[in-house]
N, C-alpha and C positions, 0 to 999 in steps of 0.2 A: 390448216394447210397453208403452206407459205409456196409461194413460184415467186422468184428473182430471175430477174434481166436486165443486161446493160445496171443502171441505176434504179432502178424501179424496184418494191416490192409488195407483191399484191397479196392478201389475205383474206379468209373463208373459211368458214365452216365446212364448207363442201368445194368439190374441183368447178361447177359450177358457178358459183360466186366471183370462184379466181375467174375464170371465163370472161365472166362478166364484165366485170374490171378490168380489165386487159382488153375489149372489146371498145368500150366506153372511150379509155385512153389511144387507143390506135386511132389518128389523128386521118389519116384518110384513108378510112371505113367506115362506109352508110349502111346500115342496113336497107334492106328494099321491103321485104313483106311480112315483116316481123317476128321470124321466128331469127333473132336475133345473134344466140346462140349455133345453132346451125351455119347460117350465114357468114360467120363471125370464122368460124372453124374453116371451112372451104373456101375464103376470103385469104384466110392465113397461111394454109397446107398449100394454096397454089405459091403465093410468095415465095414460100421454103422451098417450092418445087427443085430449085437446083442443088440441093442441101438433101433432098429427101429421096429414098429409094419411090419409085413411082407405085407400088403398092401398098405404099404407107400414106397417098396423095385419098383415098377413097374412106368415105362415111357410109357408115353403117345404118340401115334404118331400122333394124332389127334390134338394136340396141338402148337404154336408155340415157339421157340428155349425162348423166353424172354420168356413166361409164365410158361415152363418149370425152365427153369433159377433161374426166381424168386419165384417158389413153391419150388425148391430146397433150398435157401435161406430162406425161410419162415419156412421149415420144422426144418432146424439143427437148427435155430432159437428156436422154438418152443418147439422140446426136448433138449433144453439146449447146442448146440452142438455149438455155437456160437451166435452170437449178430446182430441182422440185422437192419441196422439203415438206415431209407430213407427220 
């Protein structure tokens, strides 16, 4: 799985991985209590908030870290916010 942005391109086995890396690299975002991933997603979906229909701003707990991951991935996708190629 490949996700491009700006110049950047992050690669994975899984949407997860991209996550991660994208996470890692966003220069200011700290994670706070270490579920990293989580954190990392509703760190980001607020940013986009003026880019994003406000019902696409909400995470799922019902769901698992990869299906999150990759709805995450699907969506910047989607409104143009990057490129998701799998």
């Amino acid at each position: 799985m490949i996700f491009r942005f700006k110049d950047k391109e992050y690669r994975g086995a899984t949407a997860v991985e991209v996550v991660n890396q994208m996470a890692v690299d966003a220069a200011d975002f700290t994670a706070r209590t270490g579920n990293t991933l989580k954190e990392f997603l509703e760190w980001s979906l607020k940013k986009m908030s003026d880019r994003l229909p406000p019902r696409e701003l909400e995470l799922s707990e019902r769901v698992s870290d990869e299906v999150q991951a990759h709805s995450y991935l699907s969506l910047r996708h989607d409104f143009g916010i990057g490129e998701l190629v799998e």
